[in-house]
N, C-alpha and C positions, 0 to 999 in steps of 0.2 A: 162339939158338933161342928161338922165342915160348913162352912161358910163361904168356899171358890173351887174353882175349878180344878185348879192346880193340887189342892189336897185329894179331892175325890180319885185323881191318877195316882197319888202316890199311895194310897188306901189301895186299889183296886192292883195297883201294881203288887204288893206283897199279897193280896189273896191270890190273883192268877199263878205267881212263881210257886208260892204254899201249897195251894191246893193242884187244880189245874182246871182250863177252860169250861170241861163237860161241867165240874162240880160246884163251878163259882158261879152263881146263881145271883140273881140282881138284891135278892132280897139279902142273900150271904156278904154281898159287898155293900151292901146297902148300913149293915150292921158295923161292917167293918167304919162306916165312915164315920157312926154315928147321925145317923140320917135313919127317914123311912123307905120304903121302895119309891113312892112316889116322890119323896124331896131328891131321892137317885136319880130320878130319871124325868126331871127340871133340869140336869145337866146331860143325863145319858138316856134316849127310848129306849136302845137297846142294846144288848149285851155286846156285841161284835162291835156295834161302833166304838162302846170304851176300851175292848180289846185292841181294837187297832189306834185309838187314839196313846194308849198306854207305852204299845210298840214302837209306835213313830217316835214317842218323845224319848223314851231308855232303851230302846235298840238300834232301831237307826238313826234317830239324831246323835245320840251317844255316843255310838262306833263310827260313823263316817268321821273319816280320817281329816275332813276340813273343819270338824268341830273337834275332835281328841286330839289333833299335833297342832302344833304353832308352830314348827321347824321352819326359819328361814332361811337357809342356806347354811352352810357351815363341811364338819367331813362326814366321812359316814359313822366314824367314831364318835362323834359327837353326837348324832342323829342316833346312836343306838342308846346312848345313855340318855338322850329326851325321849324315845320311845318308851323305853323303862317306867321314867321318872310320869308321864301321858299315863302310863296305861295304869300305875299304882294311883294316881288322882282320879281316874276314875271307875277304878275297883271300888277306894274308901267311899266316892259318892254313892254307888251304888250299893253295897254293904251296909253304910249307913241307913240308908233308905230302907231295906230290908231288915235290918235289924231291931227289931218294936220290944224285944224282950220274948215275943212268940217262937220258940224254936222246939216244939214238942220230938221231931223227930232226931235234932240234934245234928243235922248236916252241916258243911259249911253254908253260909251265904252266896259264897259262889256258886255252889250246886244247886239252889235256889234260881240262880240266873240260868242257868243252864238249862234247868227243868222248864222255864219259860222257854228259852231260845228253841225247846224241840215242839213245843206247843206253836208256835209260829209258823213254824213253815206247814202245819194241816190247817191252822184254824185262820190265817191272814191269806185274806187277797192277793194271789201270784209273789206268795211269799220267793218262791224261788228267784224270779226274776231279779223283785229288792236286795235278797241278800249276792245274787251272782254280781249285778252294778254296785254294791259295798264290796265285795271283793275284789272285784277290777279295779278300783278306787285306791284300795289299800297295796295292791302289786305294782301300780301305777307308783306309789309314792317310791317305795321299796327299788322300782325298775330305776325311775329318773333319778337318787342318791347316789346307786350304786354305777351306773352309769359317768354319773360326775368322779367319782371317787375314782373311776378308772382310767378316764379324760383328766385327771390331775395326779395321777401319778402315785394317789393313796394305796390302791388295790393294785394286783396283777393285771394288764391287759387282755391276757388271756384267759380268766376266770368268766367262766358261764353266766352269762347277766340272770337270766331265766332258772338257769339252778340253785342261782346264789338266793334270789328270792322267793324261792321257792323253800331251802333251807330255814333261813331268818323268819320265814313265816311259821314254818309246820313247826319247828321249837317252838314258836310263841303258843299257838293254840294245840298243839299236842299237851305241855305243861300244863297250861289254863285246866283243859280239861281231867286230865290226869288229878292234880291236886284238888279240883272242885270237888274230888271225892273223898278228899281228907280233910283236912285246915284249911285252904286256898290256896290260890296262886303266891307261892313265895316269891317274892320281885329281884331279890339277891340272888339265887340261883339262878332266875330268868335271866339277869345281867350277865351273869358268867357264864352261861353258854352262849348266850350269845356274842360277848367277846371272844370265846372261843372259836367258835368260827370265824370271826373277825380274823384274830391272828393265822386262819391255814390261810386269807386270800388276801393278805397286805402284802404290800409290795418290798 
């Protein structure tokens, strides 16, 4: 039986990703918790609020780049193998968390997230806007590295600050997406393209 808060999200977080918003029902996540509808909803009135309270904590607190990187300076080289190393730490949390032994349909995990992340932007409050300010966030980080890298002699001067980040990103989440439809995101392969691009714009 859930006895706080913090478990009722993490219950309600795999029936949202499992099923989806329309069919998760209070009384369905209510089950899930091991609770009644009413012992649910002493923590949740209603359904949207624990949607969005779900979102806020494994989507965007998750993904913004000042809780997934710890990068304090260093090259960009370096900065691509912490993003790596970031972004498989917190695949396994979130995998983890998804993973109860319930996988009837047999997907990955990761496609489980993903199935949430397209349920967000209909069912959350000006989803668009949260996830455009997490992307700026994320290009921001991307912009100011590669920028340094260039300013020190690592990169070409002449390489497209805007292209380049643009590249580093759409590899990361074209893969992500791509393998959520198999096994997951393999984080090796992740690596090696993205070194790969690394060595067209070093200096």
């Amino acid at each position: 039986m859930i006895t706080n808060r913090e478990e009722v999200l993490e219950n309600a977080l795999r029936v949202f990703a499992k099923m989806n918003y329309e069919k998760a029902s209070l009384v369905t996540i209510a089950k899930a918790c091991g609770l009644s509808k009413p012992g649910l909803i002493y923590y949740y009135s209603f359904k949207q609020d624990l949607f969005v309270a779900v979102v806020d904590k494994y989507i965007f607190a998750t993904q913004d780049p000042a809780n997934k990187f710890s990068f304090r300076g260093g090259t960009l080289l370096e900065f691509i193998d912490h993003h790596v190393e970031s972004v498989e730490k917190t695949m396994r949390r979130i995998v983890g968390l998804l993973d109860d032994g319930n996988n009837p349909q047999g997907c990955s995990y990761n496609f489980y997230y993903f199935h949430l992340l397209m349920q967000v932007r209909q069912y959350y409050p000006d989803a668009g806007a949260k996830f455009a300010a997490l992307f700026e966030k994320d290009r921001k980080l991307w912009r100011d590295i590669i920028e340094q890298a260039k300013s020190s002699g690592e990169i070409r001067a002449e390489v497209d600050t805007e292209e380049t980040v643009a590249m580093f990103r759409e590899v990361f989440y074209g893969l992500s997406f791509e393998q959520a439809f198999l096994s997951g995101l393999d984080t090796g392969e992740l690596s090696r393209k993205l070194r790969f691009i690394y060595s067209l714009i070093k200096a």
